[in-house]
N, C-alpha and C positions, 0 to 999 in steps of 0.2 A: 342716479347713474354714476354720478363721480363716486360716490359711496362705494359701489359694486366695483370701480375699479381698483381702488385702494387696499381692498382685501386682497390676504393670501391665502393663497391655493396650499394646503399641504393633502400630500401624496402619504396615506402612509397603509400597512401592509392591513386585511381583513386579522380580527383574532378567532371569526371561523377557522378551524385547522383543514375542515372541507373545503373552503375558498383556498385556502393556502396550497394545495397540495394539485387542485383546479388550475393555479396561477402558474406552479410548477410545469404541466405540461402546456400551458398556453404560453411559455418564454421557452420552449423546448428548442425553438430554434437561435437564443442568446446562449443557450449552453453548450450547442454545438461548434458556434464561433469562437465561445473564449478555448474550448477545447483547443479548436483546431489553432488557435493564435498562439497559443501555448505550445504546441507544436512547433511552431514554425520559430518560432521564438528561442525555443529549446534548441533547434539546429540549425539555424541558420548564422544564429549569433557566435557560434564556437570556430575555432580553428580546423578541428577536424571532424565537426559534423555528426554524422550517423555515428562514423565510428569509436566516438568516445563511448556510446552504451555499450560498445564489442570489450574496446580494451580494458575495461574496466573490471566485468567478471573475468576476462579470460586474464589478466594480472592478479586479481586476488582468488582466480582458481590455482595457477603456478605456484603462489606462496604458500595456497593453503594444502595443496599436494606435497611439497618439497617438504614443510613443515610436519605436518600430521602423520602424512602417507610414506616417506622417505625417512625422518628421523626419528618421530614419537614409533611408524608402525604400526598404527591402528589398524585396523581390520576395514576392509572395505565391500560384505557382505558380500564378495562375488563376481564386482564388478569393477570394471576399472578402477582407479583412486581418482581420475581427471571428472571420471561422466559422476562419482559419486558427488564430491563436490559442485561440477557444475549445476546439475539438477536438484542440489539444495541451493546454489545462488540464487535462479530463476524467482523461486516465491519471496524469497528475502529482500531481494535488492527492488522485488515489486512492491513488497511492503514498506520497506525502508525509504523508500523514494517517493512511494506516494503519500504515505504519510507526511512526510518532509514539507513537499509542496503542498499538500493540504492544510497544514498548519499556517503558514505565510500566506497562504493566497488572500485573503481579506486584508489582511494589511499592504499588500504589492498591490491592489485591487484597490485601494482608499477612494482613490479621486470617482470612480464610479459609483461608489456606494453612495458617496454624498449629493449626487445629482438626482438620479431617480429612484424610484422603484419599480424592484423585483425581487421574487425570491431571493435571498441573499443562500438560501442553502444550495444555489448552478456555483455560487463560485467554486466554492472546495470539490464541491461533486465533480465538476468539470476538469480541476486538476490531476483529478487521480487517472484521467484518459493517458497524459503523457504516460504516466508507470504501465498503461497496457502496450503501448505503442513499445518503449522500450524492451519490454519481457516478449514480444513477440519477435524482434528483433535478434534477441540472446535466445531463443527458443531455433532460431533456424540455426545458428552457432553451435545449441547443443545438439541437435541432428549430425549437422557433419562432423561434429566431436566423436558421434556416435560410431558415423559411418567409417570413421579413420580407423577407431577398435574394434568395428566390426560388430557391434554390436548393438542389436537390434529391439527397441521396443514390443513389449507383447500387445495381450487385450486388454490390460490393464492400465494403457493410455486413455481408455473412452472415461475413467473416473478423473481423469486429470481436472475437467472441468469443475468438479466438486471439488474438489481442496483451490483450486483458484479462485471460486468463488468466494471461499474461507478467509483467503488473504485479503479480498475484496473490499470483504464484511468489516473484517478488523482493520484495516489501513482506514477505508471512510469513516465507522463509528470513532477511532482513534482520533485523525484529522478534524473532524466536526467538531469534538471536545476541544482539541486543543489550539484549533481555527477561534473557539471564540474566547478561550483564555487568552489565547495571545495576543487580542484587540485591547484588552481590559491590562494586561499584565507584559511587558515585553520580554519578559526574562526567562520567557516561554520560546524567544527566539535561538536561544543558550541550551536550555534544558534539552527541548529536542531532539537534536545529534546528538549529542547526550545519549540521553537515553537509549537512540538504535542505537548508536556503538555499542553501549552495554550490553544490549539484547542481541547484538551479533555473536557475542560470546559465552551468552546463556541460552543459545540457539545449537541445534544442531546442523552447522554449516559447512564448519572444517571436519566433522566426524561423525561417526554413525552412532545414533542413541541408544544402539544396543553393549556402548560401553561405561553407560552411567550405571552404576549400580543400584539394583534392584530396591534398595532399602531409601531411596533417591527417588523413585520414579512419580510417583502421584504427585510430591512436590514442582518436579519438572515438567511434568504433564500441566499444572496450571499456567506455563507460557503455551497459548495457544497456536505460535506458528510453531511449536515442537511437532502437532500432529500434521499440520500445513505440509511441513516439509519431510517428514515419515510419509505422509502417501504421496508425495510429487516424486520421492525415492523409488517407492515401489510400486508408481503407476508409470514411471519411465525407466527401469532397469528390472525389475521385474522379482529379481534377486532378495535385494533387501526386504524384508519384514516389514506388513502394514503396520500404522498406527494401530495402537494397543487403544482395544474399546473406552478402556476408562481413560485417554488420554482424546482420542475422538471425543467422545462427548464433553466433556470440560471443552475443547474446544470449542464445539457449536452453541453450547452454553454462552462462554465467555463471550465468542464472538455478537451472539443476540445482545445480550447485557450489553456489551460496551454499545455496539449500534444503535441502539434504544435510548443508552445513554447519552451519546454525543448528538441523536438528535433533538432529543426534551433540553438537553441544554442550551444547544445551539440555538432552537426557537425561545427558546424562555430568555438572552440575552439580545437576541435577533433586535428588537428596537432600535436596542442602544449604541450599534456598529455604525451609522454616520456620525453621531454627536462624538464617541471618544475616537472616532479614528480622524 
């Protein structure tokens, strides 16, 4: 008896991937929680709340209007320069964001991880909710942005869902990879922003992709929110030119690939996230 007490209990995860994926929707209601704590967390702690996700694209839709649309003069396929820009913020600032906190969330999350068990792939899953909560937010924004110029979405809003989905794909399979490098590696908390920055700028955000030249294009078609934000263009102004097929499919491509990837990695390190955090 005393023997039996002495022993320890460890907890630790099935390497069935069946069990794993069963364990997932049996902790469906812990992923809802960090979600929504994440939430609350996000706005309650700030000074101005809700409306820091407002001022945020609508300041770097102003700069990127004044900039581009006022002094470069780029072309704005037809429609406004404000709703062009904003309706490329939307996907970006949803990717940008969620990947963001997708990568950190494992290490802000430490002290949970080393207690029990659960799927460890609710946590980053779970952060990427803030990035929808905020894009839904800047989505009512870009309505009455709309409504100011008068101008009006067509039928080419019901695809929107599909290229959102797109960003979805790529911010979680992104964050998953770099959720469990940055347990193992911290300089992954550096590179990051990093990197969206860069990609805001090899993005088309502040200007329409119909002014890269042609001799360019398959190149820049391999950043996959380029077609992201080509069809959030021209499933909410209508104007602008779809994404170009070979630029769609690299996308859905990439986006698989990395998602596949970031979760075969994320489970292939998944053990090791109590012992080194």
């Amino acid at each position: 008896m005393e023997k039996d007490r002495n022993q320890d209990i460890v907890i630790e995860a099935g390497r069935n991937t069946a069990r794993y994926w069963r364990d997932l929707w049996a902790y469906r209601e812990l992923f809802f929680f960090l979600a929504w704590r994440d939430v609350l967390v996000r706005y309650k702690q700030t000074v101005v709340g809700v409306l820091w996700c407002v001022l945020k694209p609508v300041m770097t839709m102003i700069v990127f209007t004044v900039v581009f649309g006022k002094l470069a003069k780029l072309p704005s396929d037809g429609a406004p320069y404000p709703v062009l820009v904003f309706a490329a913020l939307l996907p970006w600032q949803f990717f940008a964001g969620a990947i963001t906190e997708c990568s950190n969330s494992l290490v802000s999350n430490g002290n949970l991880l080393a207690k029990t068990y659960f799927p460890r792939l609710i946590v980053p899953a779970s952060s990427v909710i803030v990035g929808l909560v905020d894009f839904f937010v800047s989505f009512l924004i870009l309505l009455g942005l709309m409504a100011f110029y008068q101008f009006w979405p067509g039928w080419r809003i019901v695809a929107l869902p599909l290229f959102l989905g797109l960003a979805f794909g790529c911010a979680l399979g992104g964050g998953l990879l770099f959720a469990a490098l940055n347990v193992t590696y911290r300089d992954f908390r550096v590179i990051v922003p990093f990197l969206v920055q860069f990609g805001l700028f090899v993005s088309p955000v502040g200007f329409s992709s119909s002014v890269v030249p042609q001799a360019w294009r398959p190149l820049y078609a391999a950043n996959p929110m380029v077609a992201v934000i080509d069809g959030f263009r021209w499933s909410v102004t209508g104007t602008a030119p779809p994404p170009e097929p070979v630029s769609l499919a690299l996308c859905c491509v990439v986006t698989v690939v990395l998602l596949c990837t970031g979760v075969w990695y994320f489970r292939r390190t998944e053990r090791c996230f109590a012992d080194v955090i």
